[in-house]
C-alpha positions as CSV (number, residue, x, y, z in Angstrom):
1,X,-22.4,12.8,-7.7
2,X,-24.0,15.8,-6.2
3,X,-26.8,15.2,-3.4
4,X,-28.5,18.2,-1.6
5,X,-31.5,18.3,1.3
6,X,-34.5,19.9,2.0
7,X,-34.9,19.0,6.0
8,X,-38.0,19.6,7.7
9,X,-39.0,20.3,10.9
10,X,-42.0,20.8,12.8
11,X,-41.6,23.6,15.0
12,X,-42.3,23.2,18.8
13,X,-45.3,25.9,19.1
14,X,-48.7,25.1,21.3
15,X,-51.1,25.7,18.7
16,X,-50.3,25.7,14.9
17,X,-49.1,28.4,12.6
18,X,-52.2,30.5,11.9
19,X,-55.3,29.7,14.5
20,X,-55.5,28.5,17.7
21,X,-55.9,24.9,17.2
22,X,-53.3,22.6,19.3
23,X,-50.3,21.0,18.1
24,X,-50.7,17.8,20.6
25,X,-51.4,14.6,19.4
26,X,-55.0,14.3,18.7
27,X,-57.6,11.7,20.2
28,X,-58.9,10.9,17.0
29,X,-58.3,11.7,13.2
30,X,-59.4,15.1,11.8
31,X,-60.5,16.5,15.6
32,X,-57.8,19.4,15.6
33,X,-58.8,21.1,13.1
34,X,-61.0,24.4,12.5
35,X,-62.0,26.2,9.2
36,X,-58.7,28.3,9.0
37,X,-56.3,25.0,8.6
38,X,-59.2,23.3,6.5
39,X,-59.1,26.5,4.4
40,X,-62.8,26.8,4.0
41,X,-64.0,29.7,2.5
42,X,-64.0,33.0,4.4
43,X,-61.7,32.0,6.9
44,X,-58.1,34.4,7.6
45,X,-54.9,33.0,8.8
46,X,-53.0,34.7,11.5
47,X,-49.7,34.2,12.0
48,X,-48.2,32.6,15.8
49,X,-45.4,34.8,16.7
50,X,-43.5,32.3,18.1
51,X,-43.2,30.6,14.5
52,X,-41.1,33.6,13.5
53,X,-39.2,33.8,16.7
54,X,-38.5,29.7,16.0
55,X,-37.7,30.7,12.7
56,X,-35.1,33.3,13.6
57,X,-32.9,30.9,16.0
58,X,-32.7,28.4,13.0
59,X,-31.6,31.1,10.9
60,X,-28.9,32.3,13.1
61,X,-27.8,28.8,14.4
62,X,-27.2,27.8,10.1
63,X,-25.0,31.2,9.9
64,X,-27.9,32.5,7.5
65,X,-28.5,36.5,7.3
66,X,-31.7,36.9,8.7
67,X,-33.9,39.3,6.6
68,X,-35.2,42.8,7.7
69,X,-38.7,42.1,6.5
70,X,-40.2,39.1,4.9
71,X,-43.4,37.5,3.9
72,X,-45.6,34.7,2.9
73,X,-46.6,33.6,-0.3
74,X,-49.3,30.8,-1.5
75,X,-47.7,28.0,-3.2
76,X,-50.7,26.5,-6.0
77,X,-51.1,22.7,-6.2
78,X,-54.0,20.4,-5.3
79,X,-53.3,17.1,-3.6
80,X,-55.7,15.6,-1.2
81,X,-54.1,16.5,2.1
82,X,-54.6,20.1,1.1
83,X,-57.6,20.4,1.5
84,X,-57.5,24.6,-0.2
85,X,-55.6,24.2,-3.0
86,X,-52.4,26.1,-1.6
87,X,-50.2,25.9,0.7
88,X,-48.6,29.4,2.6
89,X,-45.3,29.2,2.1
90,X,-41.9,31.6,1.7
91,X,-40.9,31.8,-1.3
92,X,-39.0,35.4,-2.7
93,X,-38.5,36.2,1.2
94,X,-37.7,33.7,3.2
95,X,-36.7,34.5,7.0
96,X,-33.1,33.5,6.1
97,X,-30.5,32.8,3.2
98,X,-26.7,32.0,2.5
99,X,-25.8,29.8,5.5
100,X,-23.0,27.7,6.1
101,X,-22.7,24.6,8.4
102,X,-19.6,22.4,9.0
103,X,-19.4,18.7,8.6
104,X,-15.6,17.4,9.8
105,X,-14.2,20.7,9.0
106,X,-15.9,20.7,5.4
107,X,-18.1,23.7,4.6
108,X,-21.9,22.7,3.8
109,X,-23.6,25.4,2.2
110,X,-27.0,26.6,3.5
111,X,-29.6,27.9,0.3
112,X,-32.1,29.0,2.6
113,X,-34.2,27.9,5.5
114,X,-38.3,29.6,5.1
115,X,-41.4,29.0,6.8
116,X,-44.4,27.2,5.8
117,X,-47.6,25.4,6.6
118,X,-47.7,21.3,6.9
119,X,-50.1,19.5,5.3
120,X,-52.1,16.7,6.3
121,X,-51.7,12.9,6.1
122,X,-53.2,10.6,3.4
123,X,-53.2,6.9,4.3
124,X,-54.3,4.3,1.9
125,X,-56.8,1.7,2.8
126,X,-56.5,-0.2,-0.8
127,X,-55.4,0.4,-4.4
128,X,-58.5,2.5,-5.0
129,X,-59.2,4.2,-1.2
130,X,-57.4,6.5,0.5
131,X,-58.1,8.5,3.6
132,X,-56.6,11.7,4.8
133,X,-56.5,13.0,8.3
134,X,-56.2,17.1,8.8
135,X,-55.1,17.1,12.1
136,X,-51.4,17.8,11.1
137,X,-52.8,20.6,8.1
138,X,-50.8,23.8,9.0
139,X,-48.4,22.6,11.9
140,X,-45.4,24.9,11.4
141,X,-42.7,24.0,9.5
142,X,-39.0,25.5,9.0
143,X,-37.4,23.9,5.5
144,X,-33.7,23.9,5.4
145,X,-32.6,23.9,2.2
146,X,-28.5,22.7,1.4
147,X,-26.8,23.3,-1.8
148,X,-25.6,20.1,-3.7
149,X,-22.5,20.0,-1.7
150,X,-22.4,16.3,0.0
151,X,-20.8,13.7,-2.0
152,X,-22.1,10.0,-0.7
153,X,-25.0,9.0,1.3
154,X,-23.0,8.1,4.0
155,X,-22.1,11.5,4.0
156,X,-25.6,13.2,3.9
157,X,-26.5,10.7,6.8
158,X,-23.8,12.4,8.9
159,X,-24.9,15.8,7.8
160,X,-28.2,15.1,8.9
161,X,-27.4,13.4,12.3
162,X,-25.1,16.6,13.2
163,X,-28.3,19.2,11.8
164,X,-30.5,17.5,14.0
165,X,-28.6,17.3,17.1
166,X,-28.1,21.4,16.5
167,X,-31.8,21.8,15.5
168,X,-32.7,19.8,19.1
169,X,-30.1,21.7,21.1
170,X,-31.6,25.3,19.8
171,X,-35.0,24.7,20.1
172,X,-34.5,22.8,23.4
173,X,-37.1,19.5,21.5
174,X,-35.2,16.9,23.8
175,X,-33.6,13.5,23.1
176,X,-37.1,12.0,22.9
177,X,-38.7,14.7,21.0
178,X,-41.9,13.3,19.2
179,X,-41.6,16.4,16.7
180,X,-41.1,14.9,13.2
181,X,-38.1,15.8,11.2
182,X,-38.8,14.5,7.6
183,X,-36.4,15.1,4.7
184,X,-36.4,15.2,1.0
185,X,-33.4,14.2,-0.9
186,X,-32.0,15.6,-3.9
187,X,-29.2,13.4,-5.8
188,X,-28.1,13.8,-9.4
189,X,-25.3,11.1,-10.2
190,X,-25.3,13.0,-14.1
191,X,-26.9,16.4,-15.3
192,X,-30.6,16.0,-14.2
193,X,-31.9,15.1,-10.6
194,X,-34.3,13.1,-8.8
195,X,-36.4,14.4,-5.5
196,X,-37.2,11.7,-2.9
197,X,-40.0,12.7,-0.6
198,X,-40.7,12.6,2.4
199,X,-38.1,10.2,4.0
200,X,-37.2,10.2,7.9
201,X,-35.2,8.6,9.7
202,X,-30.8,8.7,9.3
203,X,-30.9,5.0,8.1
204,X,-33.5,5.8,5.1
205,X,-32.4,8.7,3.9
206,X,-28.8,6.7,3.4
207,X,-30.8,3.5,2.2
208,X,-33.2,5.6,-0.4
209,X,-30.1,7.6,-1.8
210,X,-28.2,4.6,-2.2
211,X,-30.4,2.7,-4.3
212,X,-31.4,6.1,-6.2
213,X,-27.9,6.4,-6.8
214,X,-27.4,2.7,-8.1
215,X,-30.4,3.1,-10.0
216,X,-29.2,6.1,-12.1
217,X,-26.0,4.6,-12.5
218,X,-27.4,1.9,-14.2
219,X,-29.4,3.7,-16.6
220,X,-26.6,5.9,-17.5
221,X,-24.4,2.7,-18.1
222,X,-27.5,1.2,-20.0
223,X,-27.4,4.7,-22.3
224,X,-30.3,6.0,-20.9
225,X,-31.3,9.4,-19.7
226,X,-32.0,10.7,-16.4
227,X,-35.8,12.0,-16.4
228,X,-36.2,14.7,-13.6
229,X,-39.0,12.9,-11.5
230,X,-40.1,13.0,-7.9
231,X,-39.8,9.8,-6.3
232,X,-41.5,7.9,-3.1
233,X,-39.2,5.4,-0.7
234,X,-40.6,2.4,0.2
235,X,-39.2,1.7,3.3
236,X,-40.4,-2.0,3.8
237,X,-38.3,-2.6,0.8
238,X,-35.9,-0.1,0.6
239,X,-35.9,1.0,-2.8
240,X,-37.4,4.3,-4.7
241,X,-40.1,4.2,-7.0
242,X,-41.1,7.0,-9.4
243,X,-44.2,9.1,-7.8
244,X,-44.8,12.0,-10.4
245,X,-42.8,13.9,-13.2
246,X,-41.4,16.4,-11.1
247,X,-42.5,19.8,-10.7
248,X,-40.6,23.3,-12.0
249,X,-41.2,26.2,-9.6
250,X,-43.4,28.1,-12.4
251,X,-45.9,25.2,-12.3
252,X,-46.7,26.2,-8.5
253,X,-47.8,29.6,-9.8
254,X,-46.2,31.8,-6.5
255,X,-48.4,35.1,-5.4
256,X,-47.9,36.9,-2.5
257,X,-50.3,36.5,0.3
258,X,-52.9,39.1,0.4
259,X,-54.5,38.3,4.2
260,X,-51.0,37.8,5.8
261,X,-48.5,41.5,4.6
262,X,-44.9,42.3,5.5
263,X,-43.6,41.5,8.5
264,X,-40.9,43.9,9.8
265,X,-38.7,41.5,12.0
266,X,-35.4,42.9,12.4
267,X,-36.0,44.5,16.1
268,X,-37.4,40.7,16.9
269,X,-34.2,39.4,15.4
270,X,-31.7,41.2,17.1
271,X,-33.2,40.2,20.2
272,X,-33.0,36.6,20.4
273,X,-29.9,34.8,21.2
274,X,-29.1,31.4,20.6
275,X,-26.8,28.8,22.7
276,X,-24.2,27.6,21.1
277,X,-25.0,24.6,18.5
278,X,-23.1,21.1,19.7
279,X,-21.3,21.0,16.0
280,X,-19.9,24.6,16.5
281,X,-19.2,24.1,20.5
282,X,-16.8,20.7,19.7
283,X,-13.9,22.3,17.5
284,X,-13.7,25.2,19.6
285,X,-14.0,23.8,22.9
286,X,-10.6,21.8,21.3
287,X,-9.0,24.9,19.9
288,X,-9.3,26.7,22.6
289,X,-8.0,24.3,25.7
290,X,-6.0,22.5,23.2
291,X,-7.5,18.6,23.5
292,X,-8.4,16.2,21.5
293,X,-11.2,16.5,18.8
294,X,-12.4,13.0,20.0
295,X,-12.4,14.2,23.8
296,X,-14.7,17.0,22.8
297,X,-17.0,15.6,20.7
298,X,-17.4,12.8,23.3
299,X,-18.1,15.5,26.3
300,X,-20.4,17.2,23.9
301,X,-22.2,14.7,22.8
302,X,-22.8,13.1,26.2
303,X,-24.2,16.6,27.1
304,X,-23.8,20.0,26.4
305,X,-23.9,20.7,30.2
306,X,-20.8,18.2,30.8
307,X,-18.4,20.1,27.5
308,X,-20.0,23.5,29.9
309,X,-18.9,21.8,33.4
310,X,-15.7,21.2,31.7
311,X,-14.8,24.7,30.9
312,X,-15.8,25.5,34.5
313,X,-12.9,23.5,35.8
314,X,-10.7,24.5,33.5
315,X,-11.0,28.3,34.0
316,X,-10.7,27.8,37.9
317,X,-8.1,25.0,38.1
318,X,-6.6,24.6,34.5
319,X,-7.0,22.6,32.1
320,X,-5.1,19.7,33.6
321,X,-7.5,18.4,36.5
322,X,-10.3,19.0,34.0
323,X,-9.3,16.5,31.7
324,X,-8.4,14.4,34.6
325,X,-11.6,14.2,36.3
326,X,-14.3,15.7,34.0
327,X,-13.4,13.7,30.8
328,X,-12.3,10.6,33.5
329,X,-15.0,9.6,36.4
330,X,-17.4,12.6,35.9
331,X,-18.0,11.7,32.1
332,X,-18.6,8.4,32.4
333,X,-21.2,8.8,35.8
334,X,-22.9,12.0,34.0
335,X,-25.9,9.6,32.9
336,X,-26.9,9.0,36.1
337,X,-25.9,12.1,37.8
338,X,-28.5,14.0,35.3
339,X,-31.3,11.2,36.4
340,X,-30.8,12.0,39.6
341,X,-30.9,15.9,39.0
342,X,-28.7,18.2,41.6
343,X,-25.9,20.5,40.9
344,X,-22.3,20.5,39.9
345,X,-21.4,22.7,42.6
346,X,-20.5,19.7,45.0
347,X,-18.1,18.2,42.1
348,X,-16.7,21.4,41.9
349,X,-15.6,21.4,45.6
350,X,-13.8,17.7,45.3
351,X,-12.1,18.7,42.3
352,X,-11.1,22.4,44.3
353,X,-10.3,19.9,47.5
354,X,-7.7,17.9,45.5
355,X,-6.2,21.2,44.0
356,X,-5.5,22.2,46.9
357,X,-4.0,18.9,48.2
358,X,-6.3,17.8,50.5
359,X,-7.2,14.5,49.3
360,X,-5.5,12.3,47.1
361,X,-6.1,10.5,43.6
362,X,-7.6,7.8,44.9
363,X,-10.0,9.7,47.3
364,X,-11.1,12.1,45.0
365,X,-12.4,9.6,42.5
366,X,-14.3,7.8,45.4
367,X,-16.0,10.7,46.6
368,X,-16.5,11.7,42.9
369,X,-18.4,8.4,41.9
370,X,-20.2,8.5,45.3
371,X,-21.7,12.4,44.8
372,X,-22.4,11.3,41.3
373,X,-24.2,8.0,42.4
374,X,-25.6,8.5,45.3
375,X,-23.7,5.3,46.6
376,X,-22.2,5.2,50.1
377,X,-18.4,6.3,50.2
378,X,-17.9,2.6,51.3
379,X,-19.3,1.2,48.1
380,X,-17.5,3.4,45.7
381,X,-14.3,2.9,47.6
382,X,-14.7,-1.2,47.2
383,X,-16.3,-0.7,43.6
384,X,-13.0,1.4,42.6
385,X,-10.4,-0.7,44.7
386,X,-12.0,-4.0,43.0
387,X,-11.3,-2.5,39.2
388,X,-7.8,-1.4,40.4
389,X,-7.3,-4.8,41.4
390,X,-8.6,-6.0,38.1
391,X,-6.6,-3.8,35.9
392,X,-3.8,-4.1,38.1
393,X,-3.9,-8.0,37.4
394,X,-3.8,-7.6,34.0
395,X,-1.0,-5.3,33.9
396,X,1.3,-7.5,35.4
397,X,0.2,-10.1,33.0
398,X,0.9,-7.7,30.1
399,X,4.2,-4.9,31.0
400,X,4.1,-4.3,27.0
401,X,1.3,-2.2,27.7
402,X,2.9,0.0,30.4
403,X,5.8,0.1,28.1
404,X,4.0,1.3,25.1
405,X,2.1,3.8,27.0
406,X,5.2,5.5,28.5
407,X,6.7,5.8,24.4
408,X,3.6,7.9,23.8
409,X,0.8,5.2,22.8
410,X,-2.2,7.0,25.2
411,X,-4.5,4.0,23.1
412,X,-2.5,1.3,25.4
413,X,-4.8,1.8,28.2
414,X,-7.9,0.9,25.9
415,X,-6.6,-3.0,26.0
416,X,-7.8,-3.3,29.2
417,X,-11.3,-2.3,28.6
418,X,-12.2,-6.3,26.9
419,X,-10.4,-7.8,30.4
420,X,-12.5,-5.6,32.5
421,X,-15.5,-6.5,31.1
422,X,-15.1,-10.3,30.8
423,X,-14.5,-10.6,34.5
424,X,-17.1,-7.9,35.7
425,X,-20.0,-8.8,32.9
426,X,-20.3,-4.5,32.1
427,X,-20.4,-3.4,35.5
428,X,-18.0,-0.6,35.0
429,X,-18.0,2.1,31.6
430,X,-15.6,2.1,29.2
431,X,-14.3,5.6,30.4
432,X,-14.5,4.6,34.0
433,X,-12.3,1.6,33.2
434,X,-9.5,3.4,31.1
435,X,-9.3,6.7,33.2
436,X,-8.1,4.1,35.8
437,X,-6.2,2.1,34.1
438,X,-4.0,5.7,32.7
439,X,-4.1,6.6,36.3
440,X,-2.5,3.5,37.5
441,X,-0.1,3.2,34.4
442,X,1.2,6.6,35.2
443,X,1.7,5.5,38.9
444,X,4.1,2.6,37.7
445,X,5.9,5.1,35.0
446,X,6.5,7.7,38.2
């Protein structure tokens, strides 16, 4: 089974790709719009610069070589939420090709990632009406295209999530990003292949190519043929229905762009830099200061900032006291240390404070937890000696698990985490709870 995506996303520029009118949510349907994005006759697109320069961090955060010049192209096919008849696309040139990402070490092959116009949105009212709104018609889109290199669903739902998270992280969108990412999934379970449009979401793009897959299996088992076909998903039922026989790339009859030209962007390009994408910054934060995968992916993923912080400590006081009190206490109070905004200098002077043996274990968590918090000293003190006591308790109950942990079994000091919980109802994080519970094994191992 081969299964290969086309992800889209909607670029974060003010106004759309080639006039003036605004990206923003719209009062009412078919109010952003002007004659250039309803393509009425007469009208010239220009192209946003910022497009391009949105473009070219995608291109370099895939591993794609960006291209010295490149240019648009109209792609001919008439459906109602295109309102001229073509849609400006990339299509010989795109702004990038021959990418690579990595998904758990295995090499996911980037075709190409080009520019293009969005069209705009048809809802039906009935079996016979329809009704399509403009105001999304030529938001700017990037499509990433993969090669047929993931094997399961589950796997191409993993890709996706990890794209994404890079995508946000480069184009600084946010958790909470309203831009729409929406992807089209290509699966062929025999020779031929089936296109599902327009899916979003990590759960339907699994769910659609599941049931695509079982359907094809079935037909193939039945003795039937695969019919190359572009499907819909409907995701009140979750299952794949046949749209249209699908399209070959001669029926879209390509021709350059006459009002647009070349674009020389290679100056532009070597310009930009890019921060480092969350999938690339986890295996080498653990290569290079020689932790666990799952420690970096879980300072990563709680933010970018925190895996950043960590490598601060780490340079000035070793690697040690970073894993001790970044991936311990600082980790699992980041959440509400970012709410509450300020800076990481003042955790950087604790941790510098116990490296130079000024304080002690127990005081340097406190005053940690109580920077982090904004709690009084006194309320982190009795919040941290009550969990000691807690875990303590259940230590004495359970010397196997001191015992295991000094044999080599770190994973001992997650069986308190249930006990904690039960007796506190979630009052203290799961990292919170274990870095304590390692610090107080090690004290009884000493």
């Amino acid at each position: 089974m081969k299964i290969g995506l086309e992800i889209h996303v909607q670029l974060p520029t003010k106004s759309k790709m080639f006039c003036s009118c605004p990206t923003t949510d719209a009062p009412a349907p078919n109010t952003h719009v002007c004659p250039t994005c309803l393509g009425m006759p007469g009208s010239r697109p220009v192209l946003n610069r910022e497009v391009l320069v949105c473009g070219i961090k995608l291109a370099k955060m895939l591993g794609c070589k960006v291209a010295d010049t490149t240019w648009f192209s109209r792609k001919t096919y008439f459906y109602p939420d295109m309102s001229k008849s073509v849609q400006i696309t990339q299509y010989d040139h795109p702004i990038g090709v021959g990418g690579v990402v990595y998904l758990n070490g295995k090499p996911i092959r980037i075709t190409r990632i080009h520019l293009e116009e969005d069209p705009g949105k048809t809802k039906r009212t009935s079996d016979m009406h329809a009704l399509v709104d403009y105001n999304r018609s030529g938001i700017p889109l990037a499509e990433i295209v993969t090669e047929p290199d993931l094997a399961t669903p589950a796997e191409a739902r993993a890709f996706l999530a990890q794209l994404i998270g890079d995508i946000k992280h480069t184009l600084d969108l946010g958790e909470n990003s309203e831009r729409s990412i929406r992807c089209d999934c290509n699966i062929s379970v025999g020779k031929e292949r089936c296109e599902i449009k327009n899916v979003t979401g990590l759960k339907n793009v699994e769910t659609a190519l599941t049931y695509e897959m079982v359907r094809q299996i079935k037909i193939l088992k039945a003795g039937g043929k695969i019919e190359r076909a572009t499907m819909n998903f409907d995701e009140s039922r979750g299952v794949t229905y046949g749209a249209r026989k699908k399209e070959f790339e001669a029926d879209y009859g390509y021709i350059d762009e006459p009002d647009l030209g070349i674009f020389h962007i290679k100056a532009l390009a070597d310009s930009i830099t890019i921060k480092e994408a969350p999938a690339k910054m986890i295996p080498r934060i653990a290569d290079q200061y020689g932790i666990d995968q799952k420690m970096a992916k879980q300072l990563v993923s709680t933010s970018t900032d925190l895996a950043l912080f960590f490598e601060t400590v780490a340079g000035k006081y070793g690697k040690d006291l970073a894993v001790k009190w970044v991936a311990g206490p600082v980790t699992s109070n980041w959440k509400r240390f970012e709410e509450r905004g300020g800076s990481t200098d003042g955790i950087l002077e604790i941790i510098g404070r116990f490296a130079a043996g000024s304080i002690n274990d127990s005081e340097c968590g406190i005053e940690i937890k109580a920077f982090m918090t904004g709690e009084s000293a006194e309320a982190a003190a009795e919040s941290s000696a009550g969990l000691e006591t807690l875990i303590n308790e259940f230590l004495d109950a359970n010397p196997k698990i001191v015992d295991d942990y000094g044999k080599g079994n770190v994973k001992a000091a997650n069986s308190v985490i249930g006990h904690v919980k039960k007796n506190t109802g979630g009052q203290y994080s799961s990292a919170d709870v274990v870095e304590t519970a390692k610090r107080l094994i090690e004290a009884r191992l000493s």
